[in-house]
N, C-alpha and C positions, 0 to 999 in steps of 0.2 A: 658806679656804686656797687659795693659789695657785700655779701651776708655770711655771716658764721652762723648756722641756726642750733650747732649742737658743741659745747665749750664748757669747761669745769675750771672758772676765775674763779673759783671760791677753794679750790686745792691748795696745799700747804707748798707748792713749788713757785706759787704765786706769792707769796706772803710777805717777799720782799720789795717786790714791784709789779704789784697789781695795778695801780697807775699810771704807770708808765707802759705795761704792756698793752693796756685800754690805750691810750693815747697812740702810741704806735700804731696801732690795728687802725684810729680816726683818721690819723696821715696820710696811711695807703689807699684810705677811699674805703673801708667798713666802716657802713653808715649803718648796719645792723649785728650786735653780738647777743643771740639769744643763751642766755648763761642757763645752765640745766642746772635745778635741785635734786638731791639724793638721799636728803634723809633731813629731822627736824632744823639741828644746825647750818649745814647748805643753803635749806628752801630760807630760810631769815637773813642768811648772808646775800642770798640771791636778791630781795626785796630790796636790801639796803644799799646795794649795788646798785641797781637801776632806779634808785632815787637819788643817786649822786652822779652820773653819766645818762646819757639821753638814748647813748648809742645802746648803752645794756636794755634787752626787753627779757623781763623774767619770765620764767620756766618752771613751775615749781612740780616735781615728781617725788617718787619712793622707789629708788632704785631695788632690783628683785631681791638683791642678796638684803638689803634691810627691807624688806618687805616681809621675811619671814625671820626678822632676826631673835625673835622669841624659840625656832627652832633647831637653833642652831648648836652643832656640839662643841665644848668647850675648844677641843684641838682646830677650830675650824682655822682654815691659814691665814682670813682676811678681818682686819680688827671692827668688830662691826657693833655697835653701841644698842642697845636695848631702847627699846622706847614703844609708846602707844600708839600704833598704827593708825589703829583706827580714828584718835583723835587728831591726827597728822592731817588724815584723808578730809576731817572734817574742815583744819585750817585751811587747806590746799582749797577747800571749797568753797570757803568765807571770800577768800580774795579772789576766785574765781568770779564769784557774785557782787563784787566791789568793785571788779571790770580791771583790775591790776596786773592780769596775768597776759603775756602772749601766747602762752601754752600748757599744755601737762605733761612732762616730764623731766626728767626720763623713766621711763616706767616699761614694763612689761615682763618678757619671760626667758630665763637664767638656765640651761641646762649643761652649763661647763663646771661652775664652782656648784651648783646646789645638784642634790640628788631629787630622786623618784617621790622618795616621801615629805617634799618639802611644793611637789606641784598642783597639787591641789589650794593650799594659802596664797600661792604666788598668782594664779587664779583669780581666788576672793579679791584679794588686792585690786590683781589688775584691772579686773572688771567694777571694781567701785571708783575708778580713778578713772578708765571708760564713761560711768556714768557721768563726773564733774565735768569732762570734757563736750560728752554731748548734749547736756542742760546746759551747759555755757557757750556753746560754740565755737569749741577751741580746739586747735589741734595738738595731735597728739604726738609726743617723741617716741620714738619706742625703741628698745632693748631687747633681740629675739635669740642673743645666742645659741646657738644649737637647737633651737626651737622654735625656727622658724614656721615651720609649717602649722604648728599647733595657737602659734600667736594670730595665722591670718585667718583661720579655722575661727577663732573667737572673734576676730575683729569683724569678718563677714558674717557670722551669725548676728553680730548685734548692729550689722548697718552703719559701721562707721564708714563716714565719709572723710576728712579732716585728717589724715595720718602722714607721716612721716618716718620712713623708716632709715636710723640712724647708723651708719655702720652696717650694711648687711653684710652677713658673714653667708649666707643662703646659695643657692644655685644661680647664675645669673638668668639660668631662663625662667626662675621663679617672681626673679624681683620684674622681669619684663613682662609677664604675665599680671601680674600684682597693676603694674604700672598702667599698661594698656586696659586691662579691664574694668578694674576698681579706683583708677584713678589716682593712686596713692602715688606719695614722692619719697624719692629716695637722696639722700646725701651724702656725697661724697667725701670721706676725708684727704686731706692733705698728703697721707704719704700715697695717693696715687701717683707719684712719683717712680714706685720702689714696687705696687701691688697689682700686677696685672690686671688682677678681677674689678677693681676699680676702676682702671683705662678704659675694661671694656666694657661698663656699665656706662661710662662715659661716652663709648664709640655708640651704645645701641640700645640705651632705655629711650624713651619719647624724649624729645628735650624741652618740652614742657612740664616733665616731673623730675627735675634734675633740679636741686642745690648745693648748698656746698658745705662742710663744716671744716672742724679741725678737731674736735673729742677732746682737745688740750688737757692739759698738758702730756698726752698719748699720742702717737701715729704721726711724729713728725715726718717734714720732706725728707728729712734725712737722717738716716740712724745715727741716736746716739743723742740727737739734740731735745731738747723741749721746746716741742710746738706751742703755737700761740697764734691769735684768730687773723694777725696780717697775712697766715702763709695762706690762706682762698684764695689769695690773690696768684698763687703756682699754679692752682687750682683749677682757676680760669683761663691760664695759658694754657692746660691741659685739653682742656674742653676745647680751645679755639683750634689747638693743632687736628687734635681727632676727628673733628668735624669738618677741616679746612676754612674756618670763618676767622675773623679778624679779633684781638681779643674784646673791641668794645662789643661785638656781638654777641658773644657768648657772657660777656657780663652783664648785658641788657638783657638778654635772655634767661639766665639764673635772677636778675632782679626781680623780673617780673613776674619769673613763678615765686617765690616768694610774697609778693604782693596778693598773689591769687591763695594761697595757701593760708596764712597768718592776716591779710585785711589791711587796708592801707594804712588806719592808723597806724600799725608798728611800724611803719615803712618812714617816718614822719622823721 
């Protein structure tokens, strides 16, 4: 059995065979696609997903760059839609409280596309999407580009337990420190195929905080293509080489952190 925990079927590269790329992904043995929301449209795409598929467990988040999208300058590069935050954060919470969610995000903190004076909002944000997750007891996705250090600064001031960090783009002895002392998991995308620092997060984080994503349609195994949540399954050939284990090993081993992280029901 296999997990995607961090995926974007709600992206417009899907729009043709979203479908069929879920069913795909059930074939190969992902018995879990945690589908990430990113903004009002997403987080409703994302619901309606995982009431038509068993395998989708949603995600609902406010990814950073719409998280401040009220401060954004007209010329900004990336098209990002205006909307009420804050009333987003309050949905994100409703369903959190209705027990519909596997998680909160993708959420956190952006410092590639956004500047200096947009990190203080990205903040507010991120720490009231902190609190949904920890009133609810849900873990969290997170997004730390180039802000890594400042995201685990908040996360350990407020005592999260429940996290997952999506993509690290970080130091690797930061995310092994993260891993070994706070507990926290980290996931691996797909083009660990192609990205060193992912191999070796794979050769030497705990292998009890290791899962697997794909970020779809981004970081395929192989450039050029569009990734989609069957490639975990290169994933865990990955993990079984590096480690020298077998690959049901190491996929029983991402199974069941998984299960410890997210709670068996999603596992179901």
């Amino acid at each position: 059995m296999y997990v995607d925990v961090h995926t974007h079927l709600t992206h417009e590269a899907f729009a043709a065979d979203q479908s069929a790329v879920i069913e795909r992904a059930i074939l190969a043995g992902v018995s879990a696609i945690v589908v990430n929301g990113l903004d009002p449209v997403s987080n409703r795409q994302v619901l309606a997903m995982a009431e038509r598929f068993s395998a989708v467990k949603p995600a609902l988040g406010i990814y950073p760059v719409d998280a401040v999208c009220g401060l954004l300058p007209t010329d900004f590069p990336l098209k990002v839609e205006v909307f009420d935050v804050d009333a987003e954060i309050d949905f994100i919470a409703s369903n959190a409280q209705a027990g519909r969610l596997a998680a909160i995000g993708e959420c956190g903190l952006d410092g590639h596309w956004l500047a200096a004076d947009t990190f203080a909002e990205q903040e507010r944000v991120f720490g009231r999407l902190i609190d949904v997750a920890q009133t609810y007891d849900l873990p969290l996705i997170i997004h730390t580009r180039k802000l890594e250090q400042r995201a685990i600064d908040i996360l350990r001031e407020r005592k999260v337990k429940k996290v997952n960090f999506h993509c690290f783009g970080g130091r690797t002895k930061l995310a092994q420190v993260c891993a070994e002392s706070d507990g926290w998991y980290f996931s691996i995308p797909a083009n660990a195929t192609v990205n060193e620092a992912f191999r070796k997060m794979l050769t030497t984080l705990p292998v009890e905080r290791i899962l697997t994503e794909t970020d779809a349609p981004y970081l395929p195994p192989r450039k050029g293509e569009r990734n989609e949540p069957a490639n975990v399954v290169g994933t865990i050939d990955i993990l079984a080489h590096q480690r020298g284990w077998s690959h049901e090993q190491a996929a029983k081993q991402v199974w069941s952190n998984y299960q410890d992280l997210f709670g068996k029901r999603w596992s179901l």
